[in-house]
C-alpha positions as CSV (number, residue, x, y, z in Angstrom):
1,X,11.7,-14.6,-0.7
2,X,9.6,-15.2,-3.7
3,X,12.3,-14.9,-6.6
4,X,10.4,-14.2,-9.6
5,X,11.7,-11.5,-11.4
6,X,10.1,-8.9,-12.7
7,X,10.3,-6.7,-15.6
8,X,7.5,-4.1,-16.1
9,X,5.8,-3.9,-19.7
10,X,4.4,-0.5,-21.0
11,X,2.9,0.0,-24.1
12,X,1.8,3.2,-25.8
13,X,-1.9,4.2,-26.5
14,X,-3.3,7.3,-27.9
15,X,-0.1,8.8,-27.1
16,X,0.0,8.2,-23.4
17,X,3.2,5.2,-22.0
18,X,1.1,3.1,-19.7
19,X,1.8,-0.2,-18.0
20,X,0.5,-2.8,-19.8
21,X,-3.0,-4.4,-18.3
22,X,-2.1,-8.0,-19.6
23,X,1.5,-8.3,-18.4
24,X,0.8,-5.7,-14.9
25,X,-0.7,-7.5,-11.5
26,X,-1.5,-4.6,-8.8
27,X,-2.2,-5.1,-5.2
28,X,-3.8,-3.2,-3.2
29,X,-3.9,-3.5,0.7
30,X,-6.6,-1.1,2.7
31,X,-9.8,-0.3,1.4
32,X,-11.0,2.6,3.9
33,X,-12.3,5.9,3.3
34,X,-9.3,6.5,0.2
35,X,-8.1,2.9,-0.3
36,X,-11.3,2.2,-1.5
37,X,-11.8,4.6,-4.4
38,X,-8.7,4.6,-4.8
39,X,-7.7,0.8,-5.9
40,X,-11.5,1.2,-7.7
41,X,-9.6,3.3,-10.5
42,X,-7.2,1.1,-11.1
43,X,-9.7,-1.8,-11.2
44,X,-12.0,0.6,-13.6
45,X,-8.6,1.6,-15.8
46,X,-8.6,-2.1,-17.0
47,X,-5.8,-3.3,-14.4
48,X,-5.9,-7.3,-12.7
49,X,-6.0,-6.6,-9.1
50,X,-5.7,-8.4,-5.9
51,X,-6.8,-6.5,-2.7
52,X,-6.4,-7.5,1.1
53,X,-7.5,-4.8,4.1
54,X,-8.2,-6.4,7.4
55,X,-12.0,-6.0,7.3
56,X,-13.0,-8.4,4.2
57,X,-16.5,-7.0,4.0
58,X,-14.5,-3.2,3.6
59,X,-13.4,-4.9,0.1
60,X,-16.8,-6.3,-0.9
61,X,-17.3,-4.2,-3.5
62,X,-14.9,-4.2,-5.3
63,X,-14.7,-8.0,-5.6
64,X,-17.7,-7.9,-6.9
65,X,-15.8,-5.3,-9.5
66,X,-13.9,-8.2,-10.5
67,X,-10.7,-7.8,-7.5
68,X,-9.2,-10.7,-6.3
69,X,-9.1,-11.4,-2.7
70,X,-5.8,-12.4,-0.8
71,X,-5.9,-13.4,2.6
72,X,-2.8,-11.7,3.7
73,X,0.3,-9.1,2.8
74,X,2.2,-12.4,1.8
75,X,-0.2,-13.9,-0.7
76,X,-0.5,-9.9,-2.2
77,X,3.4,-9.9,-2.8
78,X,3.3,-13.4,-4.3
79,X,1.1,-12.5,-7.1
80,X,2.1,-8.4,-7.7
81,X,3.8,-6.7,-9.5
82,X,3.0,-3.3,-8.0
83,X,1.6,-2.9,-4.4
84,X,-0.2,0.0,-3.1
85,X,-0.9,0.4,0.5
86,X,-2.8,2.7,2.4
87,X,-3.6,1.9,6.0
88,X,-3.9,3.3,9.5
89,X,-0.9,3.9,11.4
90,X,3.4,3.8,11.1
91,X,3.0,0.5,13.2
92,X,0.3,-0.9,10.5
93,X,3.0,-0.1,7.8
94,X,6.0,-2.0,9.3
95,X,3.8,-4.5,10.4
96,X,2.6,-4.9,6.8
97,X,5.7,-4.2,5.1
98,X,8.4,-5.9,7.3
99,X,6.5,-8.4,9.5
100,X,7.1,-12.3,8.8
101,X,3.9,-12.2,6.5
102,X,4.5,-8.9,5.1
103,X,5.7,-7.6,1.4
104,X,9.6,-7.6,1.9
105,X,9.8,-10.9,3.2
106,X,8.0,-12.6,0.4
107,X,7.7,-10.1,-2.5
108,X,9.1,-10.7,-6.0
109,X,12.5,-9.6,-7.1
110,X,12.1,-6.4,-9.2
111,X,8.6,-5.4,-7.8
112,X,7.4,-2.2,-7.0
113,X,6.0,-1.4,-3.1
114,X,4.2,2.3,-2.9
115,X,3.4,3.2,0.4
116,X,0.7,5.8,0.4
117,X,-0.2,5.9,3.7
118,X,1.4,9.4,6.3
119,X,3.8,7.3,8.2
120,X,7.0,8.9,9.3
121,X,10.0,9.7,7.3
122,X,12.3,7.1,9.4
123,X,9.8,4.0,8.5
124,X,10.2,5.0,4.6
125,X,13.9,5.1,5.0
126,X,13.9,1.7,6.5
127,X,11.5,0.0,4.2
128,X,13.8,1.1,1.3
129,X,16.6,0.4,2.5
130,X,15.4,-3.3,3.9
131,X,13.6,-3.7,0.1
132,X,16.5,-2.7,-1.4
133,X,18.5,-5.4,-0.2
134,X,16.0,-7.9,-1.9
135,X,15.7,-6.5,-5.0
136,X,12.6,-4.8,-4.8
137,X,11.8,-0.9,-5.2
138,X,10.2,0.5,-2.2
139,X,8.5,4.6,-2.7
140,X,7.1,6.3,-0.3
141,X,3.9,8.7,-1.8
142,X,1.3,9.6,0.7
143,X,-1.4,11.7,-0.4
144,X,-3.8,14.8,0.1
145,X,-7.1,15.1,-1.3
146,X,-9.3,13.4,1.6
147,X,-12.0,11.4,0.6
148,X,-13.0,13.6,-2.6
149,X,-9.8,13.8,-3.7
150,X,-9.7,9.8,-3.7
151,X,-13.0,9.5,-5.5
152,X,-12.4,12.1,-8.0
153,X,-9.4,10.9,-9.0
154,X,-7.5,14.0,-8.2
155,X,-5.5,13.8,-5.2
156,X,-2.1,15.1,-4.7
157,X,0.8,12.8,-4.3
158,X,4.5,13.2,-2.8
159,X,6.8,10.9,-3.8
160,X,10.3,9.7,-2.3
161,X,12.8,7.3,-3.2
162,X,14.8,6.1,-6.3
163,X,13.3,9.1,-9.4
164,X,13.7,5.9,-11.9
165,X,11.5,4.0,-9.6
166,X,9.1,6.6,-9.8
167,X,9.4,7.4,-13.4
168,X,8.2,3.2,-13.6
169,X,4.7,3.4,-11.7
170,X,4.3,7.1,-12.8
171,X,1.3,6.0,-14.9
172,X,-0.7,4.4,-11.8
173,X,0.1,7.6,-9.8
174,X,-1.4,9.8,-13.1
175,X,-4.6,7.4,-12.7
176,X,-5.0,8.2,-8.3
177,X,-4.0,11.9,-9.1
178,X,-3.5,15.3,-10.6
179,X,-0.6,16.9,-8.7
180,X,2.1,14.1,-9.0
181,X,5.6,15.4,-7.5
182,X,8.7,13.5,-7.0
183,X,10.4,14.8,-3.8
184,X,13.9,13.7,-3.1
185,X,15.1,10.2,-1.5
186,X,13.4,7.7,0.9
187,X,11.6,9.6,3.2
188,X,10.9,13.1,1.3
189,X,7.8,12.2,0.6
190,X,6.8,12.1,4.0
191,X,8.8,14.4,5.2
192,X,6.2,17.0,2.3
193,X,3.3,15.4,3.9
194,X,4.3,16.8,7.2
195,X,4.6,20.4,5.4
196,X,1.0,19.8,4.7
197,X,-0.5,18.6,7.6
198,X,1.2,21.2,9.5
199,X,-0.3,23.8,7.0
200,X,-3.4,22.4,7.5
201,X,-3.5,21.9,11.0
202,X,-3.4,26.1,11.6
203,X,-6.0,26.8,8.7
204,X,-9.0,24.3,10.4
205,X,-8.6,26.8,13.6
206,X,-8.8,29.6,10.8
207,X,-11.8,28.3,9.1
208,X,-13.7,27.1,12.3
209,X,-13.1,30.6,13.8
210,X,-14.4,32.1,10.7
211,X,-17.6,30.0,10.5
212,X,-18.5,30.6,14.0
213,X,-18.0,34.6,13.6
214,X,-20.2,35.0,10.7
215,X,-22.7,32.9,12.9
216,X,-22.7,35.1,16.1
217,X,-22.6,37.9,13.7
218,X,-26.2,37.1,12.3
219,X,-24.9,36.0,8.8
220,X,-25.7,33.4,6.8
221,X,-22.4,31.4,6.9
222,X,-23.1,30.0,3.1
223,X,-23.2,33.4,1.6
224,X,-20.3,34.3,3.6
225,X,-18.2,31.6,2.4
226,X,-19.7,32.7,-1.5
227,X,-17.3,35.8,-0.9
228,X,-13.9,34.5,1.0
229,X,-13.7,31.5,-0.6
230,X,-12.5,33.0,-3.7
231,X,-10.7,35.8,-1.8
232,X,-7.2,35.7,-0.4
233,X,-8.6,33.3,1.8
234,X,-9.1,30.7,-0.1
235,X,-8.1,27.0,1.0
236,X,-9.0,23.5,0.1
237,X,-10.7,23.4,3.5
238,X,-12.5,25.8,3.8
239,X,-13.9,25.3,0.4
240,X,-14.5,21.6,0.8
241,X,-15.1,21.4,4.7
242,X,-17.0,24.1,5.7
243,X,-19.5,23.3,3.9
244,X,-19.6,20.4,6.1
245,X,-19.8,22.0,9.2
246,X,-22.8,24.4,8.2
247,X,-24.5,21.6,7.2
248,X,-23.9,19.5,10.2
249,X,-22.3,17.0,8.4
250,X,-19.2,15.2,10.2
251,X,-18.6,12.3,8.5
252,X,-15.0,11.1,8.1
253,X,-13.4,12.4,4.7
254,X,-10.5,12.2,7.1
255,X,-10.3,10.3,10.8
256,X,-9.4,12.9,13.4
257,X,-7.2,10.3,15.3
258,X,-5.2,9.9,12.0
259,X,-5.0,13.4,12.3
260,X,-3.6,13.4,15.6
261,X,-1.1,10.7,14.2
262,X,0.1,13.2,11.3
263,X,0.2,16.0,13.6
264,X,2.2,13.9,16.3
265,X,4.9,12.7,13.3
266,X,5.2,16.5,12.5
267,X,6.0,17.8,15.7
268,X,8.4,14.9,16.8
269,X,10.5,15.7,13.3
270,X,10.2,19.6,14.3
271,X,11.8,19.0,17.0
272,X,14.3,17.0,15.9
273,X,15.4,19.9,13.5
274,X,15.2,22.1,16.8
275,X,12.1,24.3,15.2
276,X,9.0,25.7,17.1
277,X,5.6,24.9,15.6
278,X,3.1,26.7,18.0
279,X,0.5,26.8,15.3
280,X,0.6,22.9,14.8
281,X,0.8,22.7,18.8
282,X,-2.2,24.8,19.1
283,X,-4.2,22.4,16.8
284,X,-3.2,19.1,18.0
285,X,-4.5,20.6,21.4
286,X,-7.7,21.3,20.4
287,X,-8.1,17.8,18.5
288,X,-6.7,16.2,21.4
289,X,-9.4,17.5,23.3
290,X,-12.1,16.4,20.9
291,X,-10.8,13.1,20.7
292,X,-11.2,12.9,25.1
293,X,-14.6,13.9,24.3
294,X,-15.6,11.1,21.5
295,X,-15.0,12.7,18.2
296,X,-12.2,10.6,17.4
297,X,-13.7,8.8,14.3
298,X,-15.4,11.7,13.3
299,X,-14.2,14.0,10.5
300,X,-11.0,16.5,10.8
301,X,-14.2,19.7,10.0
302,X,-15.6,18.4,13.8
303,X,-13.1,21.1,15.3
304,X,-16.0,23.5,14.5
305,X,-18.0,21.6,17.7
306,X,-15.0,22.6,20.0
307,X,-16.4,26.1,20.0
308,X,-20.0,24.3,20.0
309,X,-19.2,22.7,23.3
């Protein structure tokens, strides 16, 4: 292991504790859809930062921001203090975070590893509990938002593991986001994620269901959503996504097959606790099916083409 030890430095300006800039060394590993905007705030808040993602040309520009390329998980732990990573899939995250090359293995005593990615609540556990025997402070804090949320700075985080480690990077979280919540131990972050993607999962059938009713019915769809948006109704997607499907628009704010992988965690811990999720079934069906069909890197809104088909 790299030995260094670290101690994080915060200072105080215009009334806010923040980690200082001069004395503070963030990595950031996978600049996709979020990752992207995401380490650009940090970059744009004044902070060094060294990025790797697997794609190079997926972090052009923010080296041309000023980030530092690394050519692998290793060379990010050997010069961070704090590591962000968002990536694909639970086997990406233990491959990054406790492979031969990955953060663990060669990261600093006393450094901070926040895993941001929906990975399940057994990975987070582990990758504490391995960190912890190094020295090194390991959160879990994925995130909701979707792309918007990642460029506007305001996504919502959920946070598990040590609540001092937390309270530490607390000030990088309040620059990513504007619903911060620590959870619990190792693995309660996760473990909230699930309750979202499982709440989510059952209102895209609701919104898609809507949308295609006030078609058939002869209304316009955009003046339809001007009155149950606002209503009792109201949800993140269908005021942010259904837009999207009006307008034809299916880009990615959100992969479907990561979908499927969030869905796929929440059922397996479901029914590890013995609970029925037919809602969450119901959905990973349907996306299942769009996935057989191609839309697999299409956004999570393309469920509104399952009733297009």
């Amino acid at each position: 292991m790299y030995s260094v030890k670290i101690k994080l430095k915060y200072i105080w300006k215009e009334g806010v504790h923040m980690l200082s800039k001069e004395d503070t060394v963030i990595g950031f590993i996978g600049t996709g859809v979020m990752g992207k905007s995401m380490a650009g705030h940090l970059l744009d808040a004044g902070y060094q930062l060294t990025v790797y993602t697997r794609t190079k040309e997926k972090a052009s520009e923010l080296i041309e921001k000023g980030a530092v390329w690394s050519d692998s998980p290793r060379q990010v732990a050997q010069k961070a203090d704090v590591i962000f990573t968002i990536v694909g899939y639970p086997s990406d995250v233990e491959e990054v975070y406790l492979g031969e090359d990955g953060l663990v293995a060669n990261g600093k005593e006393g450094s901070y590893l926040i895993d941001m990615t929906t990975s399940t609540p057994s990975l987070a556990k582990k990758i504490y509990e391995q960190a912890k025997e190094k020295g090194i402070h390991a959160i879990d804090a994925p995130v909701s938002g979707g792309d918007v949320g990642a460029r506007e700075a305001r996504l919502a985080i959920m946070v598990g593991g040590d609540n001092d480690s937390f309270l530490q990077v607390e000030p990088l979280l309040n620059i990513l986001g504007t619903n911060i919540v620590y959870q619990g131990d190792a693995g309660a972050g996760q473990h909230t994620k699930m309750c979202n993607q499982i709440a989510i999962a059952s209102n895209m059938i609701g919104v898609c269901e809507a949308i295609i009713y006030a078609e058939k019915a002869g209304l316009d769809p955009e003046t339809v959503l001007k009155s149950i948006s606002t209503g009792a109704a109201g949800s993140w997607s269908l005021s942010n996504l259904a837009p999207r499907m009006i307008n034809g628009n299916f880009e990615p704010g959100f992969y479907i097959k990561h979908f499927i992988k969030d869905m796929k965690i929440a059922l397996d811990e479901a029914e590890r606790m013995d609970m029925d999720v037919p809602g969450l079934s119901m959905a990973l069906s349907l996306y299942e099916q769009l996935a057989e069909k191609g839309e697999e890197n299409s956004g999570t809104q393309a469920l509104y083409k399952y009733w297009k088909q």
